[in-house]
C-alpha positions in Angstrom: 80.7 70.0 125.6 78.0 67.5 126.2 80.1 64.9 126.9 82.1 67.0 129.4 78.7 68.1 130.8 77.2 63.8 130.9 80.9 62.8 132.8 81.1 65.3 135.2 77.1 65.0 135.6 77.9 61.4 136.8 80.5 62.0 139.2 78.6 64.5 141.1 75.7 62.2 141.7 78.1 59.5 142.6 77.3 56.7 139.7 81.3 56.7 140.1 83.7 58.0 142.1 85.9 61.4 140.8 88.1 60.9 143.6 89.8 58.4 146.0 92.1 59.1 148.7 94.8 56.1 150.1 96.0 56.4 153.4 99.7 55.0 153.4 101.0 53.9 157.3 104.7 55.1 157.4 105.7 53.8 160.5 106.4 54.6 163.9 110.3 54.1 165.3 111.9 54.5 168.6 115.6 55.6 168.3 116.8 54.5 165.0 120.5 55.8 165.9 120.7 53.2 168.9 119.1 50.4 167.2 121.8 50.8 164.5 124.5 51.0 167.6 125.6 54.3 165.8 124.9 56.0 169.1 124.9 54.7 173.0 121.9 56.2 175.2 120.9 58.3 173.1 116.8 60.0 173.6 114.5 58.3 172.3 112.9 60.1 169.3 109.0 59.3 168.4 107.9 59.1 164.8 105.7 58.0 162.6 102.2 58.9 161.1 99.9 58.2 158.2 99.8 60.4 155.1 97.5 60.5 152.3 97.8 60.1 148.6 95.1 60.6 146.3 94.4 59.2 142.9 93.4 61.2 139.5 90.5 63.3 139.9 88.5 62.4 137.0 87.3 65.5 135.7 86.8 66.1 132.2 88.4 69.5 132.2 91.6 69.0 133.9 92.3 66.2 131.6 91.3 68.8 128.9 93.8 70.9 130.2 96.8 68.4 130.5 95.5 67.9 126.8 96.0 70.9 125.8 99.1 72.0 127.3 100.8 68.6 126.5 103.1 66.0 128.1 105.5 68.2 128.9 104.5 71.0 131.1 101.6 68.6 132.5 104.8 67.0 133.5 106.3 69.8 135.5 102.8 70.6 137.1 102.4 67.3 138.5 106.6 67.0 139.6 105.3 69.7 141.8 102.2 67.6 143.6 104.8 65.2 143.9 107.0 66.9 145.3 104.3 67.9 147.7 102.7 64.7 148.7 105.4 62.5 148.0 108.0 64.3 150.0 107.3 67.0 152.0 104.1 65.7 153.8 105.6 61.7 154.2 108.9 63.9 156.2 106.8 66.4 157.8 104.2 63.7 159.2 106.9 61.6 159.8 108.0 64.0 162.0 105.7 65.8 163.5 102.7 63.1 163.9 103.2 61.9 167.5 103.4 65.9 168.4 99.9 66.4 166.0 98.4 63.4 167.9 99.4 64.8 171.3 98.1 68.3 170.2 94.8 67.6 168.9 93.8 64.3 170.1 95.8 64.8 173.7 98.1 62.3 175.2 97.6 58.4 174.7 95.7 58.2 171.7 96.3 55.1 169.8 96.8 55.6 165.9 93.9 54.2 165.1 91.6 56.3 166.5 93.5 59.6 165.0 91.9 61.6 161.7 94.8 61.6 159.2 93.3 63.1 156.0 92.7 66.5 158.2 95.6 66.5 159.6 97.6 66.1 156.4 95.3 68.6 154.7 96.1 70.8 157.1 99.8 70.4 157.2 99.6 70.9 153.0 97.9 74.2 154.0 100.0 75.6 156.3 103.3 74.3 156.0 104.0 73.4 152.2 101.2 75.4 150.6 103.4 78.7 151.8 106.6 77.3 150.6 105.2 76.6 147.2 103.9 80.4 147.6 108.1 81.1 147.7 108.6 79.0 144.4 105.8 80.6 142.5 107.3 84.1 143.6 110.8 83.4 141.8 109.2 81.7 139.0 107.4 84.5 138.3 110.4 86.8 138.5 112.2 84.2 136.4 109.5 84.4 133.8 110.2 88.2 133.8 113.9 88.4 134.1 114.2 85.9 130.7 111.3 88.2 128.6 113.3 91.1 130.2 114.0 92.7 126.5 110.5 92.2 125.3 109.0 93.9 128.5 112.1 96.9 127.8 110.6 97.0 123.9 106.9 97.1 125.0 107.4 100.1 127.2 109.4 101.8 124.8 106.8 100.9 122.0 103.8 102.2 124.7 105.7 105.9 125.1 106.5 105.8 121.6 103.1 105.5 120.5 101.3 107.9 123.0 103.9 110.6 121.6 102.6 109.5 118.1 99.1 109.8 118.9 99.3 113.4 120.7 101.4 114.8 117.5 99.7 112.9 114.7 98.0 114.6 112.0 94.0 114.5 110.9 95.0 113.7 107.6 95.0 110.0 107.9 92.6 108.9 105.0 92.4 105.2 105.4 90.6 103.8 107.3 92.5 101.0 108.0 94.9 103.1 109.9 92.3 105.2 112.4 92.5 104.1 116.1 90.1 105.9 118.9 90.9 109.6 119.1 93.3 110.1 121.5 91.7 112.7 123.4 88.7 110.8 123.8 91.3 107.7 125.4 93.0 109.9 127.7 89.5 111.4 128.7 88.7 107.9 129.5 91.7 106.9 131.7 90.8 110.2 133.7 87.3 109.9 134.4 88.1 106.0 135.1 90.9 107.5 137.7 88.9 109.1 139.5 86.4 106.6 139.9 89.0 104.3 140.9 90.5 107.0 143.8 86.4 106.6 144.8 86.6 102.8 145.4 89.4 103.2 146.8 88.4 105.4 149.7 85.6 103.0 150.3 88.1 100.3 150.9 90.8 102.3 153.2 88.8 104.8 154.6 90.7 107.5 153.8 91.2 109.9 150.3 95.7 110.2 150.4 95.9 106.1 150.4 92.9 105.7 148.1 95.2 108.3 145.6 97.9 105.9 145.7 96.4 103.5 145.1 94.8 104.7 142.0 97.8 105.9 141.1 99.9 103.2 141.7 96.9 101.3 139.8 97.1 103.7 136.8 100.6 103.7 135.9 101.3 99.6 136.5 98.3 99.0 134.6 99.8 101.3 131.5 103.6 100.2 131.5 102.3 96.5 131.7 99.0 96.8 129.3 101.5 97.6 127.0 104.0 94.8 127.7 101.1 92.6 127.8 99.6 93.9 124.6 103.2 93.8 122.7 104.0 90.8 123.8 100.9 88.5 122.8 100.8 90.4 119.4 104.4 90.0 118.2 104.7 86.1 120.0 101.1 84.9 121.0 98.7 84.7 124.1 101.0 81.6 125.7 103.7 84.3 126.0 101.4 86.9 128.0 103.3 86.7 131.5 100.0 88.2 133.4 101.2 85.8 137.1 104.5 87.7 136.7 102.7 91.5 136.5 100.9 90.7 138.6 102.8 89.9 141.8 104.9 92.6 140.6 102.0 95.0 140.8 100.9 93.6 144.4 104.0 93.4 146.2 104.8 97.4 144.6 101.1 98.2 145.9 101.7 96.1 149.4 105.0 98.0 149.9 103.5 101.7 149.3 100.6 100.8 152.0 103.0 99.6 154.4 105.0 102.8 154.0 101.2 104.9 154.5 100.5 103.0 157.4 97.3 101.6 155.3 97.3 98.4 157.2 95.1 95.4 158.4 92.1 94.5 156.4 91.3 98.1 154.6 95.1 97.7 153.5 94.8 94.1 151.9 91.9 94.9 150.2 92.5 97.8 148.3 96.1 95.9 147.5 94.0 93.4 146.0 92.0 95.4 144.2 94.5 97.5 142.3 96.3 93.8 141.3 93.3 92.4 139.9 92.7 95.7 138.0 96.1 95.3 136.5 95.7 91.8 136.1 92.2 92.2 134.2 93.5 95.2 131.9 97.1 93.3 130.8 95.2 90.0 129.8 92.4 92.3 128.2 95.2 94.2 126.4 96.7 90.9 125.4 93.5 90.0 124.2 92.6 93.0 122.2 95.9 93.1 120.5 95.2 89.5 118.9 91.9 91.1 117.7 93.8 94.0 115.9 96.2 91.7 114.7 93.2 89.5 113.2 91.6 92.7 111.9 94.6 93.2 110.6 94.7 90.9 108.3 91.3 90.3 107.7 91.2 94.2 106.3 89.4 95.3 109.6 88.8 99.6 110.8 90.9 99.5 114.1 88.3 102.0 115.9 85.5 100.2 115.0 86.8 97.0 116.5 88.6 99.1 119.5 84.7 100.1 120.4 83.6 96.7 120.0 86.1 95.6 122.7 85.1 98.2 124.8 80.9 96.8 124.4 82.4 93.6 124.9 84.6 94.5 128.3 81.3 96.5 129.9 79.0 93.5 129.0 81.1 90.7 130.4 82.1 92.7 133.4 78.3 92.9 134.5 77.5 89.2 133.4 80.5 87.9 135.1 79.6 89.0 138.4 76.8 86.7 139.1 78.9 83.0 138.6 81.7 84.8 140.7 78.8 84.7 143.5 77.5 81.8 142.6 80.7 79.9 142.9 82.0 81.5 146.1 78.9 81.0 147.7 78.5 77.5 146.7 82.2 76.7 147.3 84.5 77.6 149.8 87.4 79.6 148.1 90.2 77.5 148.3 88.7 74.3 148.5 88.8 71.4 146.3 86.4 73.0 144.7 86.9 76.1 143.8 90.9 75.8 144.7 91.6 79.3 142.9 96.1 79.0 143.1 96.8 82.7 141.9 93.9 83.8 143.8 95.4 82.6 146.6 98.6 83.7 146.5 97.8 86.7 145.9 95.4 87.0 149.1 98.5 85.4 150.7 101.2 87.6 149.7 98.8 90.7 150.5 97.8 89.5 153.8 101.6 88.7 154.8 103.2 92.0 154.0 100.3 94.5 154.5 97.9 92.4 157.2 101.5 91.0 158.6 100.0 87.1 158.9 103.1 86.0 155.8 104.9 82.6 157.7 108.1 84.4 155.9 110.3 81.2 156.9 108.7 79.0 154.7 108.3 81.1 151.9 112.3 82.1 152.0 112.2 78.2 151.9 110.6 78.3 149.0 112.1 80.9 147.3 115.2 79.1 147.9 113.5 76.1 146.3 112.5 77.9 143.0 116.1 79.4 142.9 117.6 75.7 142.6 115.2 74.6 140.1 116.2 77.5 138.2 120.3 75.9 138.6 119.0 72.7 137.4 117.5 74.3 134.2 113.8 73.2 135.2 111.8 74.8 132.3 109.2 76.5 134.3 109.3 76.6 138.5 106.0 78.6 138.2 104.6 75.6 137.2 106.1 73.2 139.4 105.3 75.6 142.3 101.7 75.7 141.1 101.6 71.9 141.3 102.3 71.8 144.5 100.1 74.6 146.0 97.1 72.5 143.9 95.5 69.5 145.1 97.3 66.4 144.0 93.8 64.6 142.5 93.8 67.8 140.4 97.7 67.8 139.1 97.5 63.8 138.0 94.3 64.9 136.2 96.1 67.4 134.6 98.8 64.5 134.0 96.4 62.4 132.9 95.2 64.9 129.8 99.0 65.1 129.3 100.0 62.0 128.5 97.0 60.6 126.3 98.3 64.2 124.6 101.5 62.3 124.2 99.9 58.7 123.1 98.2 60.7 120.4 101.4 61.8 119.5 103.2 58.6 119.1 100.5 57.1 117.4 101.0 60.2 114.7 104.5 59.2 114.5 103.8 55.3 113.9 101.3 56.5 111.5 103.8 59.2 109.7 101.2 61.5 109.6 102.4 64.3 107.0 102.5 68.2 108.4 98.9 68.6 107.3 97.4 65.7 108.9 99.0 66.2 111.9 98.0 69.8 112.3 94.7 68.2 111.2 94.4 66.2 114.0 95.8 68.4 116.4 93.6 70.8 116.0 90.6 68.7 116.4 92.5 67.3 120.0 92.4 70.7 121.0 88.8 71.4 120.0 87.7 68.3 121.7 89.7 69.3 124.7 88.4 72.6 124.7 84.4 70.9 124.4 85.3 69.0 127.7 86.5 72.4 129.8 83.6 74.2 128.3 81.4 71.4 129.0 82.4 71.1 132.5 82.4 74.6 133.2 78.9 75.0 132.3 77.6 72.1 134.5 79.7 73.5 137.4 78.3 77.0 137.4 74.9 74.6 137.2 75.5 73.0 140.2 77.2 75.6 142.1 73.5 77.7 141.3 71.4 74.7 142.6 74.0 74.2 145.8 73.3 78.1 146.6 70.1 78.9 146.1 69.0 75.3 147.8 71.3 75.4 150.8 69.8 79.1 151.9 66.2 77.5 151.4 65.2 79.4 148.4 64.1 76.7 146.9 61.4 74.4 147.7 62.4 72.0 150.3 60.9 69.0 148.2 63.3 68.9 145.4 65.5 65.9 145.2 69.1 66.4 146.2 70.3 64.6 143.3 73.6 66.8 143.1 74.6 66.3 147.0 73.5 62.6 147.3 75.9 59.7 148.3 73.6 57.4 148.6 73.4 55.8 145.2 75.8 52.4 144.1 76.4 52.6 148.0 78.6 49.7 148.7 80.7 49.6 145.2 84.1 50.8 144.5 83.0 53.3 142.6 86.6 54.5 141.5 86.7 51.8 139.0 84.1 53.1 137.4 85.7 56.3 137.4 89.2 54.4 135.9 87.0 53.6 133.5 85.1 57.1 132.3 89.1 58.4 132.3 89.9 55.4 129.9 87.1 56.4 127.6 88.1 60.0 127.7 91.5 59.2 126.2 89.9 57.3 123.3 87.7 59.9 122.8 90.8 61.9 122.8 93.1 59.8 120.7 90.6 58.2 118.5 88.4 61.1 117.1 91.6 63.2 115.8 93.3 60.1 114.7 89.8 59.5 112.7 89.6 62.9 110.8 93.3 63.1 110.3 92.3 63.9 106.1 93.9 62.2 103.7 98.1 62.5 102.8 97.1 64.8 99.6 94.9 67.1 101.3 96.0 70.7 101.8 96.9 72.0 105.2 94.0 73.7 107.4 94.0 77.2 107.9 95.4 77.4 111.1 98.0 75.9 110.3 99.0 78.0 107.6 98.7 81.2 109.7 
């Protein structure tokens, strides 16, 4: 953690350079068709434009991430930002710079004098960013349609145990087998119903949408607490498909408001709001069932750890509030920043079908996209879809982490680590990994405090800027530098586990066994 914390310290105050952006000319032509005598007269076509690349972001937690989640799938995230700033916006500028030029800049404006980097970002936005919005929408149904029989066996499992719980006898004597009373759950689900309904109204205005919404809200976020929870306890936490139950929850909830006539603004928000209910209660389900599980094993009282949950949800709920408002005040939502992919396509997919403001061609284009990486066999659209809608300094990051994941793997191999040792050592990568996110995290929600309070003049105007200053190294490449920091986090990475691998004879570590 404190290493995450010193790296990402030292980008922010510039002593090297996170990013680094490369504009690449791609030409301008005439008529290619006449110059190649394929065709006589024909119009002369104007093309040609700069796009811009951008190296890895070197930031401690996306390469903790790539890390983490290996080679592999770091792989298919960054195919995505390829696919996104190494195809689509070369073509699109190629195509449409001379009309860009003419339409921001007006006619007769040299090249030269044109900014490309916001014109590209803004072509990313609003041209490939909803296409990639398509692709994430069939992953996610993908994802679903192949866990189809576990999401079919968690809702049976869900009735089944409700009707267990309402018939089942007080003569349970272990404790290892009492749960909350079910009377005092379903009490609980009502009074949190009609709160809900009361949140509700205050979005839309009115009580009859604000019901069904709560409604809507209260059976998606049973049917698919239970999926949630099912899944993650017979298979594990990388199984939970929350992106999936999500959209599927926001596009049911989008459709039922558009049907109501609950539109514009009031309409989007209390959309978003029963998604993100249903998002927080099947990852907390998820969650909770790998407790039980634990408990479980560990001889644990199910209530007792149920309550604890409960303590835990409340507390975290109220804590959490304060870096949410940190960060978005701080950061523009969206940005580079605080880029925020699910949250925004779900803000997208809400304001298309309910606020009407969806650029539907592009996302059928996408769609169509996903559904052909589904023919070739790609192993997860969602995640190439994902790459694309992120920023590409963010995907080779995530790269990055990825592959000194899969030089730490080779190394094992030369080294014909046994079972042990390389569970050993994997599970120090991890924890190392893990210290760099964590790390990170911390110093962000550090400076996204100092960046809000300071920019509204709460603070005394005669503290240094040291987190928004430029002004240090000035003249220096500092990029290198940053090259550098990324080298040293892979043999922090590859080094450290390699080091404490434990010896050939030494038993297995826990985790590993379970």
């Amino acid at each position: 953690m404190g290493l995450g914390a010193f790296f990402y310290s030292l980008g922010v105050i510039q002593v090297f350079a996170a990013t680094k952006e490369f504009f690449i000319k791609i030409g301008t032509i005439g008529s290619s068709l006449v110059r190649l005598g394929a065709v006589k007269d024909a119009p002369k076509v104007d093309a040609g434009g700069t796009v811009v690349v951008a190296g890895p972001g070197i930031y401690p937690a996306y390469i903790g991430v790539g890390y983490i989640i290996g080679p592999k799938l770091a792989s298919l995230n960054f195919a995505g930002g390829v696919l996104a700033w190494g195809l689509f916006a070369p073509l699109l500028m190629f195509f449409l710079g001379p009309q860009l030029i003419e339409k921001f800049y007006g006619p007769g404006v040299a090249m030269a004098q044109v900014e490309w980097g916001d014109m590209v970002t803004n072509v990313w936005k609003f041209i490939i960013r909803p296409i990639a919005v398509g692709g994430m929408l069939v992953g996610a149904g993908y994802t679903l349609f192949k866990m189809r029989k576990n999401l079919r066996a968690g809702i049976k499992r869900s009735l089944g145990d409700v009707k267990k719980a309402t018939s089942q006898q007080t003569g349970i004597t272990s404790r290892l087998e009492k749960d909350l009373n079910i009377k005092l759950v379903l009490g609980g689900l009502a009074i949190t119903f009609l709160l809900m309904i009361f949140v509700y109204k205050v979005f839309i205005g009115t009580y009859p949408p604000a019901i069904l919404a709560a409604g809507v809200m209260a059976l998606a976020g049973f049917f698919f607490a239970a999926v949630s929870g099912n899944l993650v306890g017979t298979i594990g936490s990388s199984n939970n498909p929350i992106s999936g139950l999500t959209l599927s929850t926001l596009i049911i909830a989008a459709l039922f408001m558009v049907l109501i006539g609950a539109t514009g603004m009031p309409g989007v928000t209390a959309v978003l709001g029963v998604a993100s209910v249903v998002c927080v209660s099947s990852a907390v389900a998820g969650e909770m069932l790998q407790d039980l599980k634990v408990g479980h094993i560990l001889g644990g009282t199910p209530w007792k750890m149920q309550v604890g949950n409960i303590f835990g949800i409340l507390v975290s709920s109220m804590v959490l509030y304060f870096p949410l408002m940190l960060l978005i005040g701080a950061f523009k939502l969206g940005s580079k920043d605080l880029s925020a992919p699910q949250a925004g396509l779900m803000a997208a997919l809400a304001q298309g079908i309910v606020g009407g403001e969806m650029a539907w061609p592009l996302v059928i284009v996408g769609m169509l996209m996903g559904f052909a990486f589904i023919l070739i066999q790609v192993r997860s659209p969602m995640l190439v879809a994902v790459g694309m809608y992120l920023p590409l300094e963010t995907t080779f990051a995530i790269f990055c982490g990825g592959m000194i994941k899969g030089i730490m793997d080779k190394f094992s191999a030369r080294r014909k680590l046994n079972p042990a040792q390389k569970a050993r050592a994997d599970n120090i990568g991890i924890l190392l990994a893990a210290g760099l996110i964590a790390g990170e995290g911390l110093t962000g929600l550090l400076r996204a405090a100092w960046k809000f309070f300071f920019l509204r003049n709460i603070l005394h105007s005669d503290i240094p800027q040291i987190f928004t200053s430029t002004d240090y190294f000035a003249g220096i490449d500092r990029y290198i530098g940053g090259l550098v920091v990324l080298g040293l986090i892979a043999i922090y990475l590859i080094a450290i586990p390699l080091k404490h691998k434990g010896a050939a004879d030494e038993p297995p570590p826990p985790s590993a066994v379970i």
